[in-house]
N, C-alpha and C positions, 0 to 999 in steps of 0.2 A: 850277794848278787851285785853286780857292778852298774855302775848306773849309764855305761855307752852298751845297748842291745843291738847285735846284728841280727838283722831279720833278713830273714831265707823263705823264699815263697816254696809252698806246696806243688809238686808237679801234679800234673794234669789228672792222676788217678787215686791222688790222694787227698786225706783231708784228717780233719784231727779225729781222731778214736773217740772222745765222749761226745755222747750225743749230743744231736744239737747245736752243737755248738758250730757257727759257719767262719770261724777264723780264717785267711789264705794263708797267714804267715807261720813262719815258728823259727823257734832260736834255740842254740844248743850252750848248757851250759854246766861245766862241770860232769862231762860225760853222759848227759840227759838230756831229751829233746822236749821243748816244752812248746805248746802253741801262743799266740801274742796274747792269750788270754789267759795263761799259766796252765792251762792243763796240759798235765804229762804224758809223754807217748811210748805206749808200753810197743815190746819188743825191738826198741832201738838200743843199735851196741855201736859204740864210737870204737872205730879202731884207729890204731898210730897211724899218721900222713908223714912222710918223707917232707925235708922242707923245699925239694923241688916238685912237691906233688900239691903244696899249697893253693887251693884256690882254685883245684881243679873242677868242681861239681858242674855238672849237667853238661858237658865233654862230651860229645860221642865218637864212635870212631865206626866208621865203615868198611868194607871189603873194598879195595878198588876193584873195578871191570875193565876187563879188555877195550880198550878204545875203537871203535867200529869207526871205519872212513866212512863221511860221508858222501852220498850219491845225490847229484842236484837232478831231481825228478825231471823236471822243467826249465829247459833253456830258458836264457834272455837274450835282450841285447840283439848282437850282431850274428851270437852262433845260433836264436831262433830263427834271424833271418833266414841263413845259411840253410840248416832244415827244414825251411819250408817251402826252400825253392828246390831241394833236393826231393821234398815229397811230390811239390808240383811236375818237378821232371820225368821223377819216377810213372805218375800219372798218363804223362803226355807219351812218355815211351808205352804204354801198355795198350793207350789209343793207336797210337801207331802201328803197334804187333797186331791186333786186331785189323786193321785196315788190309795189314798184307799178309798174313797167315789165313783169315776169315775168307775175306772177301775177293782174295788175289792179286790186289791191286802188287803194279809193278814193285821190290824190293829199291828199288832208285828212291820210293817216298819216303823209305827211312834218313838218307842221305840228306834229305832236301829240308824236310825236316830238322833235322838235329842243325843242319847250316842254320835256319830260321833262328829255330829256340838259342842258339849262340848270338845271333847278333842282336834277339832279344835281349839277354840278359848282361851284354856286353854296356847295356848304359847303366847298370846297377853298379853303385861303388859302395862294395864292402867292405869294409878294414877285417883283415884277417887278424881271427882272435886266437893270440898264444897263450891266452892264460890255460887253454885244456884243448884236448883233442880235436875238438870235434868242428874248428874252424878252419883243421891242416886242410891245403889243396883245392880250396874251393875258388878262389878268382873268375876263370872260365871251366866250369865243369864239363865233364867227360858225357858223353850221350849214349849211355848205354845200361845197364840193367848190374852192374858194376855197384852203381849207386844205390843199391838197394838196400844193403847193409851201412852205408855209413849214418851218420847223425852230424846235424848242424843246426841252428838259432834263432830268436825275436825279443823284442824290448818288453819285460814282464809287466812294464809300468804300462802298458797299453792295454791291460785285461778289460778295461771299462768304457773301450772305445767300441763302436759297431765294427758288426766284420766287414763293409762299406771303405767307413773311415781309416781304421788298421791299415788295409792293402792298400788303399787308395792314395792316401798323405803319404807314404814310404814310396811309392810309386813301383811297388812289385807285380807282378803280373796277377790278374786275376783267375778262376777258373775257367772260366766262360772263353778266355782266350784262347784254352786247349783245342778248342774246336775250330777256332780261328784261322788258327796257325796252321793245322791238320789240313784243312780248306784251301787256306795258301800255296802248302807244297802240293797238293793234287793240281790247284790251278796252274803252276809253275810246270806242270809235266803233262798237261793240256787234257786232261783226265776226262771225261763226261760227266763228270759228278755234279751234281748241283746242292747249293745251298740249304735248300730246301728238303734234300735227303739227306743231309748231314744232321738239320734240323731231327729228322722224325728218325734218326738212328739215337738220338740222344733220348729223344721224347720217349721212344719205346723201350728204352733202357739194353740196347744192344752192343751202343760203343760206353764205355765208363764215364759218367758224367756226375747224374743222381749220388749223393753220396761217396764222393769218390773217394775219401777217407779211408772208405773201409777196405780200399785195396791198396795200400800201407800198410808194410807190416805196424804192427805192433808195437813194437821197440821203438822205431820211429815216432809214430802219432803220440805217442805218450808220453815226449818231451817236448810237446807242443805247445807253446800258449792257448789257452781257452781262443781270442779274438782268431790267430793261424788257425785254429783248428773249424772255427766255423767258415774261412775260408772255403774251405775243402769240402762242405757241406754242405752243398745244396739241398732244400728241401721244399722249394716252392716249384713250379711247372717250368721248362726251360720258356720262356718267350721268344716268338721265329724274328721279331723285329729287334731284341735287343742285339741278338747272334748278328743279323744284320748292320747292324749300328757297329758290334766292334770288330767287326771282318774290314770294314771301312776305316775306321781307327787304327786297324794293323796295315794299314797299304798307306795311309797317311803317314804312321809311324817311320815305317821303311823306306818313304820317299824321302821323310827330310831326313834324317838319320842317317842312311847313306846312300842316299839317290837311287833308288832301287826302282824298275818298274814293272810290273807283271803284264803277262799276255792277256791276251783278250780269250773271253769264254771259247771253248769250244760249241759255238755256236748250232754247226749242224747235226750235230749228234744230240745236243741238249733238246736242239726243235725238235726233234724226235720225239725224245724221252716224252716231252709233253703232251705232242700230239698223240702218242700213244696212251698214256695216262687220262688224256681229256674226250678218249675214240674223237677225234680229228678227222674229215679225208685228206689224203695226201697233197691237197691244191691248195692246202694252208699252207705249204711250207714256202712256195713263190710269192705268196701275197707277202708274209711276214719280211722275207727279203726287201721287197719292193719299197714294204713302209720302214723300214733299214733305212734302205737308202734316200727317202725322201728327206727323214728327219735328220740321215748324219748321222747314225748311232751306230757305232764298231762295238759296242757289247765290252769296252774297257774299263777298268777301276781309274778313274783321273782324282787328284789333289784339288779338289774345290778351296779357294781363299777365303771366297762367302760361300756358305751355308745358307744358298738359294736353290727350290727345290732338291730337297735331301730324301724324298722320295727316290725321285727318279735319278738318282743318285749311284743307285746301285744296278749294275748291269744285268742281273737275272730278274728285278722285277722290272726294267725295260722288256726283256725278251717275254716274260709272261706274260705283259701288258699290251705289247703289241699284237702279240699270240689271240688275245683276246679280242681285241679291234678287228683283227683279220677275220676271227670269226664272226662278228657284228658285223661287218659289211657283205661278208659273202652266205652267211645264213644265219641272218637276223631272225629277233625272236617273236617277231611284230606275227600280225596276220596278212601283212599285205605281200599280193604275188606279185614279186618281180622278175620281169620275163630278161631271160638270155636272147641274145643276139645270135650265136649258133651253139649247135653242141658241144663244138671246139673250147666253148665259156666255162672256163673250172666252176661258174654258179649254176650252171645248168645243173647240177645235180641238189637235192636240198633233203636238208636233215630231220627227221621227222623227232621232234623234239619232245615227243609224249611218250616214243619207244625208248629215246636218249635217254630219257630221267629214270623209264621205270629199268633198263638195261644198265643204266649205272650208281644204281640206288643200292645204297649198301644191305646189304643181309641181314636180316635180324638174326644175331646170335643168342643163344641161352648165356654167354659167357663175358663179361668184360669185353669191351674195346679195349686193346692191344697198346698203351702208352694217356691211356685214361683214369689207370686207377689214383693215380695222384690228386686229380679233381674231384674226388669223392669226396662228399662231406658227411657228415655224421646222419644226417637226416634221410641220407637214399638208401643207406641200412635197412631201413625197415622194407624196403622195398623191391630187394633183392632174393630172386631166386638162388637156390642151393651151389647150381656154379660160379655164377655170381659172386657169390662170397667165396666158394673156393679160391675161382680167382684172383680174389683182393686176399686173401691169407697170404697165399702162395706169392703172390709179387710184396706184401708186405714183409716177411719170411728171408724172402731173395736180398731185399733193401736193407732192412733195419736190425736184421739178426744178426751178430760180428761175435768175434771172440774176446768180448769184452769180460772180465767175471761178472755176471750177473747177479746180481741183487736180491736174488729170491735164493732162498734152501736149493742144494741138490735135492733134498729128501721130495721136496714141493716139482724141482722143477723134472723127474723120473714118472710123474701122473703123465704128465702130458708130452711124452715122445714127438718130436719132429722128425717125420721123414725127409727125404733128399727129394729137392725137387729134381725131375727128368730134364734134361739139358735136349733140347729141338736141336736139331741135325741142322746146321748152318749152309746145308748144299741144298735142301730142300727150300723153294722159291713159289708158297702156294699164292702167294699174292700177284705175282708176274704173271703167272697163268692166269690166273682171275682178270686181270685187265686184259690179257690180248685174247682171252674169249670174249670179254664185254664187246671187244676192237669189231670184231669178225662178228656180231650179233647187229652192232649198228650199220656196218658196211652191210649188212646185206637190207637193212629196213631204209636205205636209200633211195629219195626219191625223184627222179626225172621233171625238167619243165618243158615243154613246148615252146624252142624257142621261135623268137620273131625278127626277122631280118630288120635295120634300117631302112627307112625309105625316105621319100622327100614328103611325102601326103602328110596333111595336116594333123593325122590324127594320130601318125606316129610318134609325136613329140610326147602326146600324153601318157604314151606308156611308161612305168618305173622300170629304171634299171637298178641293175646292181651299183650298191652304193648313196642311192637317192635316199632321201626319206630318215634318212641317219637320224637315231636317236641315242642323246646322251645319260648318263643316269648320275646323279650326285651320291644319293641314300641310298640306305637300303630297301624303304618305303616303294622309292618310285622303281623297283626290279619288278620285271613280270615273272613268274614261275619260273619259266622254263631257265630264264636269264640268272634267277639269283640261284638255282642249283648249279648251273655251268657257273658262274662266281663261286660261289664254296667251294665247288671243287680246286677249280684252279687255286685259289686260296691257297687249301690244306695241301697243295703239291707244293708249291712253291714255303710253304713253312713260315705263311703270313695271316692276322686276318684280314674279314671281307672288309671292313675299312679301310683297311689301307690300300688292297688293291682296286676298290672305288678309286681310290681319291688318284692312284699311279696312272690309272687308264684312262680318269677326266685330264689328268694334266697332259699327256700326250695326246688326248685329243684335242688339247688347244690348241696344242702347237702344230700339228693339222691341219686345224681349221685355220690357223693363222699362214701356214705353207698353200693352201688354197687359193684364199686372201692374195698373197700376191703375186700365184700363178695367172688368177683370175684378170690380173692386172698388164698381162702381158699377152694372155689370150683370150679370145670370148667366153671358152666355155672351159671350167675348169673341169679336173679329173675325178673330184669328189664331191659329193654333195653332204650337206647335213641340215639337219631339222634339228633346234633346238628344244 
């Protein structure tokens, strides 16, 4: 035995034959395998090595496999940018086709539109990515349904940023804008539409908003970044003041950007809409003019520098607000009778505000309110009647069920079959009916004053007119019944809450009481009166 031993470890499934023994190594000598500890390993036969075979042991060799391209699941960079403005346009166009296939609006709004969304997205500077397809052609994209099939990008180092921050720091349009911009070209084509119905088309889940994701195909949203994808996500309740905040942000945007400026509301059509919505009598619609004109207010979107009342900022809640002053002053909600001057006095006639509330008090339904199920919490579960929960299945169903592979067994998910929900006939309008019955149920519980001439007698002075006796309200606290139901309502038309329109209708009534002020200063007796 020579006295240099090469030692050779045991592989993994072997080990020496006598028992016991825990040796790792062994050494071959003399055509015999022995362990480090000399025991010999029976059934080993040493055969001749080639002397370019020297050295070979423990060598493996494999099959090679076909080499399969890979597929980058998930953009980055500049081509997620690209797809995610692609998904959001896709979105905006589907809003769009709904506005004029649905609803009828003129074909001119897809034009006006698609102008918008371009000179939106004309201030995005993308670098077009040739390392692969999917950045070809994108610069100013095409507005049209075209888009559906292609694929484009986002920076994948951004997966840990909120979906806030993501869209916000890149400075890409948000979702919330869709509706914005939708708003814009109807105002542009002088539409009757108001904000506030645009608001409760979202809320009710009729135009795409909730979840807009899911009406992407597939192929799309799946090369999305997590943070772009939750973009597209909504899943908290639309807010009617944020919609308002960036409808204001887009006529900002468009004024500096390229001096752009939009008409003013269609005003008498919208007084309408309201007065109808809120059963009004038709002698609101002069008053509301009238306080138009007092305060100067053309019902315009203007470029504020400061962001001094941002309230009253916005031209629909001017016209709501005034809507409601007009009511205040010509059928206040007080108890005191103030007598008209002749019949000819649109106050001569007065609203009986106990028939008002119970004539436009909503229905108790067995079923969900209609853009409510999202404000369910866990807890009103138990509290729910059978359609109730139908309901809430059927809108959760509608929402949250996509063609994603699901995560459970087919085997599991074959127990419990989903039907199709029935799709409501979009000509059918039971809610417009319902209000111009309400209209017709108030107009007729109208009721008459006795009016009283002027005179010079002393005692005429003390009667109250219209107008006199004005009371302002801050809170909600200081509302009397009748007052804070005509408030919620007008609220929920307008697609605000009763905060905010407190606070819009006390600021124009300062400015009122301040135009009073220095009427009063030029004549003895001024036009309006108020009681603080």
């Amino acid at each position: 035995m020579s006295s240099h031993i090469d030692f050779q470890r045991f592989r993994r499934d072997e080990s020496c034959s006598e028992e016991g023994c825990r040796a790792r190594k062994f050494y071959i000598e003399d055509g015999k395998k022995f362990c480090q500890r000399g025991h010999e390993q029976e059934g080993f036969t040493q055969t001749q090595q080639d002397e370019d075979d020297w050295n070979a042991q423990g060598k493996k060799s494999r099959k090679r496999r076909d080499e399969k391209e890979r597929v980058e699941t998930v953009l980055s960079g500049n081509a997620a940018k690209e797809l995610y403005l692609q998904c959001y346009q896709l979105i905006l166009w589907k809003q769009c086709h709904w506005l004029v296939a649905t609803l009828g609006l003129p074909d001119e709004l897809r034009v006006t539109v698609r102008d918008l969304w371009e000179l939106r997205i004309r201030v995005l500077h993308i670098p077009r990515s040739d390392t692969n397809g999917y950045g070809a052609g994108t610069g100013t994209m095409m507005f049209s349904s075209a888009s559906e099939g292609e694929n484009v990008g986002t920076d994948g180092t951004g997966s840990k940023r909120s979906r806030k921050g993501a869209v916000s720091d890149e400075k890409l349009p948000r979702l919330i804008e869709t509706l914005g911009i939708c708003y814009l070209g109807m105002l542009l084509l002088k539409l009757p539409v108001s904000l506030g119905q645009v608001y409760r088309w979202a809320a009710e889940g009729q135009i795409i908003f909730s979840r807009a994701i899911k009406h992407v195909p597939r192929e799309m949203r799946s090369k999305l970044p997590a943070h772009y994808h939750s973009a597209l996500e909504i899943r908290a309740p639309l807010n009617g003041v944020a919609l308002y905040g960036i409808v204001l942000k887009l006529v900002e945007f468009y004024s500096v950007e390229f001096d752009m400026d939009f008409p003013t509301l269609n005003t008498p059509l919208l007084t309408y809409r309201y007065m109808r919505d809120l059963s009004l009598p038709v002698e609101i619609y002069p008053a509301v003019r009238r306080l138009a004109n007092m305060l100067e207010i053309d019902f315009s979107y203007t470029v504020r520098k400061r962001k001094t009342n941002a309230v009253n900022a916005h031209p629909e809640m001017q016209l709501v607000s005034l809507i409601v002053i007009a009511t205040k002053l010509a059928y206040p909600f007080d108890q005191i009778d103030r007598i008209p001057e002749s019949y000819s006095d649109p106050t001569a006639v007065r609203i009986d505000w106990g028939k008002w509330m119970r004539a436009t008090a909503r229905e108790s339904s067995k079923g969900l309110v209609i853009g409510e199920e999202a404000k369910v919490q866990d807890s009103d579960v138990w509290n729910m009647n059978s359609d109730k929960l139908d309901d809430y299945m059927d809108w959760y169903q509608k929402t949250w069920i996509d063609d994603r592979d699901p995560k459970i067994s087919e085997q599991i998910l074959q127990l419990f079959p989903l039907d199709d929900i029935p799709r409501k006939d979009a000509q059918e309008n039971p809610e417009s009916e319902r209000r111009l019955a309400i209209l017709k149920d108030v107009q007729k519980s109208l009721l008459w004053r006795n009016p009283q001439p002027c005179s010079e007698d002393e005692g005429s002075e003390q009667v109250p007119r219209a107008g006199e006796l004005y009371k302002r309200y801050r809170t909600e606290v200081e509302l009397p019944k009748p007052a804070k139901a005509f408030f919620e309502l007008a609220a929920s038309r307008a697609g605000i809450s009763l905060r905010i329109l407190l606070k819009s209708v006390f600021q124009l009534e300062i400015q009122l009481e301040n135009w009073r002020l220095e009427v009063g200063k030029r004549r003895p007796a001024g036009e309006l009166s108020y009681q603080r």
